[in-house]
C-alpha angles and dihedrals in degrees: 000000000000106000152342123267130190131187152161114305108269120214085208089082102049092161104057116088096214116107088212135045114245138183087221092062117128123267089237095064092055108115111256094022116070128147106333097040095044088073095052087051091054093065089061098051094259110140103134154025097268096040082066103053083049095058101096128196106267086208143350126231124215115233105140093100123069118212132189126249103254091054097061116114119199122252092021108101110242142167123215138161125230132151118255124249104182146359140190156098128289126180126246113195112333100302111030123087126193127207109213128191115192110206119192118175113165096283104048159334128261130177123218123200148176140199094198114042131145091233096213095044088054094042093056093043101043104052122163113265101023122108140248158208113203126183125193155079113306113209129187107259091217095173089061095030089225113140116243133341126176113229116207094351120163110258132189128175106246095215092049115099087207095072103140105239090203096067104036136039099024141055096291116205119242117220135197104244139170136224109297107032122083121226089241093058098050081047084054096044099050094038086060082044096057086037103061112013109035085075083067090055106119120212114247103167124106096262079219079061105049090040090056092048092039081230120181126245101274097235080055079051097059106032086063102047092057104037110027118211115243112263089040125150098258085186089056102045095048075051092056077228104131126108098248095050086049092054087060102040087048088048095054095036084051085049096060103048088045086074095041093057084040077057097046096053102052082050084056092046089044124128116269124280132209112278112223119225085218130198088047121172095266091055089047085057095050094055087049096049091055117094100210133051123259116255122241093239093049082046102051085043089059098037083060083053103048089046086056104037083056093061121088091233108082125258112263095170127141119211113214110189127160122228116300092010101117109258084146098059082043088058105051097043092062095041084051086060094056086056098052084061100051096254133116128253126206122200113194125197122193092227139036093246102049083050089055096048093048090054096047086046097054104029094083089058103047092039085056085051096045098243118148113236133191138198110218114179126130088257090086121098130251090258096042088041086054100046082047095055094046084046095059093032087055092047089230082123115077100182118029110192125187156083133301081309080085099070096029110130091256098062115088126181121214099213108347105192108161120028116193107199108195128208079355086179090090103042113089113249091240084058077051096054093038097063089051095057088057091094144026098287092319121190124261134213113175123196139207128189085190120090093216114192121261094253098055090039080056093051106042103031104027082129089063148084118238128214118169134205091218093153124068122214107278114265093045117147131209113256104234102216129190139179122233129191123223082264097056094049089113089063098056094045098056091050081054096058100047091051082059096042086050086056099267130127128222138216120217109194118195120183091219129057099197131023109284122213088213107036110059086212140142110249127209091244087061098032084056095044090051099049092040096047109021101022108025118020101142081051125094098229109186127202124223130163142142102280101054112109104260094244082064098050094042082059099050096046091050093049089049090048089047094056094243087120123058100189118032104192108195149154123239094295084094087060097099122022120020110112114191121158098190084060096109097158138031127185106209101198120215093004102185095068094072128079117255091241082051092052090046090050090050093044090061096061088078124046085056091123131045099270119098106260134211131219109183107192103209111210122204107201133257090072111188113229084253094051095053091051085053090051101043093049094060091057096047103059128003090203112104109213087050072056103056098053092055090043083058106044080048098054106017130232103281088074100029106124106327101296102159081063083063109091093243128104123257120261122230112177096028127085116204093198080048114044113039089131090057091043093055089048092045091053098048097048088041091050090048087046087055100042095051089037115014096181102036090248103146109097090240081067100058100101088045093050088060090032077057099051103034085057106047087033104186086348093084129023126209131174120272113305101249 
């Protein structure tokens, strides 16, 4: 993944046509994979030799002690050894077959079976009277009352020279695999991999570097991490916690912010931009116009902008702020200020409705200043879309707001100098680049709705200035959430109704808008039907939902926040946007089905008054083990950034946010909920590396330049390697 190696010719791959050994060889030419196996391989990302060597154990297993069988436990993996008594086949129903082993040694019985088996192959091995090392996780067969058997397990004959050493005697690696390939194969085929190819692994680090961290050659690194030594820390290696796996996390961590401070310093070199006179007059008469103070933490986050927007290098900030917390005063503010100036100010959203709300948000305030606003989203017809087009080209727009229409080919801005790029998470990083390409060298704020954790903020926007909404508006109350079963449905809807009949008005959120043949859900057709005819008929229970035409929507949502409905049942369109400050309860139905950062998101559209507010999660059983974790998280803590860790140790980087829409490449060894320590260390090591040699161009930085582009491919582009 790191870097290129080349050596001598080996005998050892006589199948492969190449006169040197690469890691770059092809899967197919590894001893013990060809054709057949190579596309097995390929579902797991394997194409190549050093795909391979960076496909690292996702767990050991211990099975260097042997145990006896009456000290197995079930559920613990074990290996013992035992002989074998008896073995065969017995049938289960009309079809099924079992092969059964059954192991004696002088302190017990145990019985090992499998479900797939080749009968004549079993039969041959697993004779009665020899004996056998078996390896696996004994359960309690409690249909047949019959003490422990072992399903599946690993199992070698113990007088057989042939006893794979891989698989017995020793901490045994744990890969990721896919139907068709055996986890002793993939052990055999790496095994051959380290054997013959890590050797070819070429050192990129700074020597300076690997000498201050007391880091290990990378081909020892390797070698370790697939085929522990005997007398290893088990602990340390299920922990990802050795040396040696550290070496490899902190290598590919250093590698990506490399890119991120190679980033940083072509923002720095870049061409000028446009310098704001800030604090303007229509910005004075904004502030005026609010009816609330602005929070510190909303102060301190525009102070950063207009120290920016008054530098001649153009803003590259990102705005994190948690529900509720004024992004949106933040924005305009900023995008005022472009005005003052004479320029012109975007404001993208990811989806139709989000555009929408951003419009009908602002638009009372620009309508009071005199500044001229537009809605841009692929809803508007040929005739308005082209009005709207002549509108921004001519510069008679101020503030364009909208989707993706925004960068098509066919908008032209007349002078863009602050784009405001909303929810920016799920916008590709090539949509990103193209708004600000709109002007000559405009400004960018990007926002995000979304706490993400430090260690991910670190990771996808290390090229970036931060400023945080860490402070809510004063008189805020917390949301007291609970959770409520199918058989406690009754309960949350007569705290519904006494929060109606108190003067409030409630959100139910359902996660389908029609009845699907393969989700028994509620939907939000029938969840509507049933409040406005069985639970609610002297109530006015008002429908929203996606696919609704936007005039539609825009109605509904101005008659809600008019007071005019008193139940707005909804899918998740209602998730960003909506501020109304009567909604003192939301139902969110099947719960579980939602992400935790979704459920945060939906949470926020209540609590945004003064009154205390209500958010009631409804669970349909079964709950996944993962959709507990989600559930009871958000009862746990209403602060989203307390959120969005557990959000990522749940799911796991891979998933988190979006992140493969980020520009960067995956990781595959790193763990961003694991290694926030390695990362901070990465980073400041990568940032130093930039700033003493921005293009790798010492020749002790040779190995780290291809390493570099190897790595970031088209993402990031260097000079030549030399």
């Amino acid at each position: 993944m790191f870097a290129r190696g080349n050596g001598s010719a080996s005998p050892t791959i006589p199948r492969c046509p190449m006169i040197k050994r690469s890691l770059d060889d092809p899967v197919q030419f590894i001893k013990g994979v060809g054709p057949k196996r190579a596309v097995l391989l390929d579902r797991l990302s394997l194409r190549t030799v050093e795909d391979c060597l960076y496909f690292l154990p996702r767990r050991y297993e211990d099975r260097s002690r042997v145990r006896r069988i009456a000290q197995l436990t079930a559920g613990e993996q074990s290996t013992f050894e035992g002989k074998i008594v008896n073995a065969g086949t017995y049938a289960i129903g009309r079809r099924k077959k079992i092969f059964e082993v059954i192991l004696q040694d002088e302190t017990g019985v145990i019985r090992a079976k499998w479900f797939r088996f080749n009968e004549k192959y079993f039969r041959e091995k697993y004779r009665p009277g020899l004996a056998a090392i078996v390896s696996g996780k004994p359960a309690f067969n409690r249909r047949l009352g019959s003490g422990l058997e072992i399903v599946h397990p690993d199992m070698e004959i113990a007088a057989d020279e042939g006893v794979d050493a891989l698989e017995i005697g020793r901490v045994v690696p744990v890969y990721p695999t896919t139907e068709g390939l055996h986890p002793k194969a993939i052990r055999k085929i790496m095994k051959h991999v380290v054997d013959e190819y890590a050797p070819l692994m070429e050192e990129i680090l700074p020597e300076d570097i690997v000498r201050k961290y007391h880091l290990p050659p990378v081909s020892e690194a390797l070698r370790f991490c697939h085929f522990p030594p005997e007398g290893g820390d088990v602990s340390a290696l299920e922990n990802f916690r050795t040396p040696e796996q550290e070496r490899l996390i902190f290598e590919e961590l250093y590698l990506l912010q490399l890119g991120l401070a190679h980033r940083k310093k072509l923002a720095g070199q870049a061409e000028r931009g446009n310098p704001l006179r800030t604090r303007g007059d229509t910005v004075r008469r904004f502030v005026k116009l609010l009816q609330f103070e602005l929070t510190g933490a909303q102060k301190k986050a525009l102070a950063e902008i207009m120290d920016d927007l008054e530098k001649e290098r153009p803003m590259n900030r990102l705005l994190f702020g948690d529900v509720g917390s004024g992004k949106t005063a933040v924005a305009l503010t900023s995008l005022l200020t472009a005005v003052d100036n004479g320029f012109q100010g975007a404001l993208m959203a990811p989806t139709e409705l989000l555009a929408e709300q951003h419009y009908l948000n602002i638009r009372p305030y620009c309508e009071k200043l005199g500044v001229t606003l537009e809605l841009a989203t692929s809803a508007a017809t040929q005739r308005e879309r082209k009005k709207i087009q002549e509108s921004i080209q001519d510069g008679t727009t101020q503030i364009a707001v909208g989707t993706h229409a925004l960068i098509q080919r066919d908008v032209q801005f007349r002078n863009l100098g602050l784009a405001v790029i909303d929810e920016q998470h799920r916008f590709g990083v090539l949509q990103r680049e193209a708004i600000a390409k709109k002007g000559f060298a405009p400004h960018v704020l990007v926002m995000t709705a979304t706490p993400i954790p430090r260690s991910l903020a670190l990771t996808l926007y290390g090229d970036m200035d931060v400023s945080v909404l860490d402070e809510l508006p004063p008189g805020r109350k917390p949301i007291a959430t609970q959770l409520f079963h199918e058989n406690r449905r009754e309960e949350a809807y007569d705290l519904l109704r006494r929060e109606i009949a108190g003067g409030g008005q409630a959100y139910v959120v359902c996660p389908l808008i029609e009845e699907s043949e393969a989700l028994d859900m509620k939907t939000v057709i029938e969840i509507r039907k049933y409040l406005q005819e069985e639970l609610f008929p002297g109530r006015r229970v008002g429908l929203i939902h996606g696919k609704m035409k936007k005039e539609e929507r825009q109605q509904i949502m101005s008659r809600f926040k008019a007071g005019e409905i008193d139940i707005l049942t909804a899918t998740t369109v209602i998730e960003v946007g909506i501020d109304v400050p009567n909604a003192t309860v939301m139902i969110v139905e099947h719960a579980e089905r939602f992400g935790l950062s979704q459920l945060h998101q939906l949470r926020g559209r209540v609590g945004r008054g003064g009154e205390l507010s209500h958010c009631l999660l409804m669970a349909y059983h079964p709950l996944s083990e993962e959709a507990r974790a989600r559930l009871n998280a958000m009862l746990k803590t209403g602060d989203g950034f307390a959120i969005a860790e557990e959000d990522l140790a749940i799911r796991g980087p891979g998933d988190f946010m979006g992140t493969r829409q980020s520009g960067l490449p995956s990781l595959r060894i790193a763990n961003l909920a694991r290694d926030i320590k390695i990362i901070e260390k990465a980073r400041k090591e990568a940032f130093d590396t930039i700033d003493q040699d921005p293009c790798l161009d010492r020749p002790a930085h040779r190995g780290l330049k291809r390493a570099f582009q190897k790595y970031f491919g088209d993402r990031i582009k260097l000079m030549d390697v030399i």
